[in-house]
N, C-alpha and C positions, 0 to 999 in steps of 0.2 A: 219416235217413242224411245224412252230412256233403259225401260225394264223389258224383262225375256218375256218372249212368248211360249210357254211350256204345251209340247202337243203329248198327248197321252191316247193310246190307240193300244190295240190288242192284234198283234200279229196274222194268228188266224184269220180275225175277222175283216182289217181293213187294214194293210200293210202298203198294195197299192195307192190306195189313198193317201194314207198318210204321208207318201212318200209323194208325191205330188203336191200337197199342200205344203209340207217343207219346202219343195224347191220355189214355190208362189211366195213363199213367207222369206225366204232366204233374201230373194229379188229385191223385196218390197224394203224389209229392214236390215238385212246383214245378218252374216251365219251368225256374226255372236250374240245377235240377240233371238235365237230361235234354235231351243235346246229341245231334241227329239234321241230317247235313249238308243239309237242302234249304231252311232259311232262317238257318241259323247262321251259314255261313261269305260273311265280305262278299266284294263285290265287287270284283275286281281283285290279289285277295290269292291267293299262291302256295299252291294247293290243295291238294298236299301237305307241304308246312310247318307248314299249320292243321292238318293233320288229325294229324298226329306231334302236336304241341301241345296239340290238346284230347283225343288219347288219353295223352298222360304226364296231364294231371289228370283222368283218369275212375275210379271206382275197381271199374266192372267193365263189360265189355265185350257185347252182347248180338248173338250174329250169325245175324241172322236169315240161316235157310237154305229157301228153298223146292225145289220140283222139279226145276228148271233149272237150281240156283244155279251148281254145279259144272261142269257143261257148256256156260254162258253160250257164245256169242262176238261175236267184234267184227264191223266190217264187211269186213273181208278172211277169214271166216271161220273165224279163230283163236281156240281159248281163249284167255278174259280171261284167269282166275288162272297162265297163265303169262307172263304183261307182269307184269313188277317196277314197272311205273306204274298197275297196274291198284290202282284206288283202294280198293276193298275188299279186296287181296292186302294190300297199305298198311295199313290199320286193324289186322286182325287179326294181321300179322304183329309190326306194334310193340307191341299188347299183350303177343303171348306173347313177345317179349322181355323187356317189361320186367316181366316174372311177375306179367300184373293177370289176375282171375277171366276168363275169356270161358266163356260159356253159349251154345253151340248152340240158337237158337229155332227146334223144326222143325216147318214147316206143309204141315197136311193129308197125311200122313204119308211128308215127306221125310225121307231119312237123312244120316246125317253119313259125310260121304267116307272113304274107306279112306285110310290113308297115302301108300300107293301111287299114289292120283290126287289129289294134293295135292306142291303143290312143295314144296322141303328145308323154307322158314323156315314153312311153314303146318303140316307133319304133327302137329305136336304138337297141333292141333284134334282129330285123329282120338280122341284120349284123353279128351278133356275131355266131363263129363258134360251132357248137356241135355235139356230137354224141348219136349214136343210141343204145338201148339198147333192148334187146328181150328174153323170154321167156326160149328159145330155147337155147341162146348163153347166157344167163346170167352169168356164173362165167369168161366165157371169155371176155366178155365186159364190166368188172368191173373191170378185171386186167388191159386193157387199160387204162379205166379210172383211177385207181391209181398210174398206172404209169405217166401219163399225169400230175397229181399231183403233182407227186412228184417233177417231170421234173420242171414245172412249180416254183416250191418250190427251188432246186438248181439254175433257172435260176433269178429268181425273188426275190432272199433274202426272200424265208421263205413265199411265196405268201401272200406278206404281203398287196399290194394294198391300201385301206385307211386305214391299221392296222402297218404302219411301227413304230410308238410309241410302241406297243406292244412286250415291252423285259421284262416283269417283269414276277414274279414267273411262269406265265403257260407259258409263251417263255421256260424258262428253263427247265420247265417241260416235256414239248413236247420234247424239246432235249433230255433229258434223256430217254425217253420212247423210241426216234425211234431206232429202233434193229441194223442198222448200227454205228448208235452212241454209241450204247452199245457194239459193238464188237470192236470197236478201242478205246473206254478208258479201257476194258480189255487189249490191248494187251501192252496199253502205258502202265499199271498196271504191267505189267508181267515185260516191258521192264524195268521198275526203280526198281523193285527188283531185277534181275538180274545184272544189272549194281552196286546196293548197293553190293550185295555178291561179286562182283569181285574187288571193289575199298577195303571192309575189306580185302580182301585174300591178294589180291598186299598191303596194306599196313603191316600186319602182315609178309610176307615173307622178307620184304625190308626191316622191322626194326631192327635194332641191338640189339642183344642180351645186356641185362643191367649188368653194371658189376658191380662182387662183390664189397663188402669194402675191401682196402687193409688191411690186419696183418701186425702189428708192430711187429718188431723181439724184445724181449725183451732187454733192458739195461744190458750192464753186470755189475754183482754187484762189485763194487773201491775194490779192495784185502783189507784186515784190517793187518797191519805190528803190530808184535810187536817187542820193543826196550827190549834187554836181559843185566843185569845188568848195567843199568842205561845209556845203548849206545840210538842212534836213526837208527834207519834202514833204509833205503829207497830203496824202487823195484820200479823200471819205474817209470814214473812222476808222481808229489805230488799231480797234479789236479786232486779233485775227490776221492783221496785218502785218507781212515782214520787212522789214525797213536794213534795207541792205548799205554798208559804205561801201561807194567804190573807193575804187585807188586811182588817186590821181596824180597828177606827174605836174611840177612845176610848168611844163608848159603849155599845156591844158587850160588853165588859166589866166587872166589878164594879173597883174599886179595892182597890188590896193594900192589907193594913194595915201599918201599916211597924210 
């Protein structure tokens, strides 16, 4: 999966949890795609500016809900989720704005709030489906939920929600990392080198052997005649042929008769 997994959890009430689920979600996809505020967000930076920002790039929101969650309060004894700065009102409220998945995670068998006790911009939690997670069944209930994920990820292009912009370096990244994707560009890898060995082989078998240079049979060398007392000789035809005088000596030959 392409897009962050945003977990959103309330310290008080489910901190171990939550921190356990990050390291199941870390495993599964890679830190950088599973943003939880307790070492993400640096220091001296406007806490909720980050969090509106790394929830517009998350592509599904997970809020963990424990036993307390909803009846949290502060130190003047007031519910949290009615502070507009309450930072988990914050997370979930800007996902369901901007129409990203949010999954209710509910531990040890908390429920998801009625609308009724949820302020105007949260109610729409009260609808959204989720599941349970327990102490008990924890590695089994985290394999669902990664499957759900993933599920959601093949069905949804990459659970991308208000993250579908999101194709640059950590889109590819992600792709790289997830282990099915790395098992089929091995095999595509395997597949082009095999196919190269068999296109050289068929090409080497199929080509013609290269042929020599021809040998020239040598020229035969024009016979060289010689003329014997001032005659001219001739053997086979003249073309080509060198016709040498000797020198010859009065006594070499007979005398003519006159």
């Amino acid at each position: 999966m392409a897009a962050k997994v945003f977990i959103s959890y309330r310290r008080d009430d489910s901190a171990g949890y939550a921190g356990r689920l990050m390291d199941r979600l870390d495993r599964e996809f890679g830190r950088d795609l599973v943003f939880m505020d307790v070492d993400a967000i640096p220091l001296g930076t406007n806490f909720s500016k980050v969090l509106h920002e790394e929830v517009a790039k998350c592509g599904v929101l997970l809020a963990v809900i424990g036993p307390n969650w909803a009846d949290a309060r502060d130190e003047h004894g007031n519910r949290r989720l009615d502070n507009p700065n309450d930072f988990v009102r914050i997370e979930i409220a800007a996902a369901l704005q901007r129409n990203i998945p949010v999954i209710p995670i509910l531990l040890e068998g908390a429920r998801i709030p009625k609308a009724t006790e949820l302020p105007e911009d949260l109610k729409e939690l009260a609808l959204r489906n989720g599941m349970e997670i327990r102490h008990a069944s924890f590695q089994d209930d985290m394999n669902r939920l990664v499957r759900g994920l993933k599920g959601q990820a093949d069905q949804g292009g990459a659970v991308d929600g208000g993250a579908q912009s999101q194709r640059g370096p950590s889109g590819l990244w992600g792709f790289l990392r997830d282990k099915r994707n790395q098992q089929v560009l091995s095999w595509l890898g395997g597949g082009l080198v095999v196919a190269a060995t068999g296109l050289w082989a068929a090409f080497v078998y199929f080509s013609p052997a290269p042929k020599s240079p021809e040998t020239k049979s040598p020229e035969p060398t024009p016979p060289s005649v010689q003329a014997d007392c001032g005659g001219v000789a001739i053997v086979g035809p003249v073309t080509g042929a060198t016709i040498t005088g000797g020198t010859i000596t009065a006594s070499d030959c007979a005398p003519k008769s006159r």
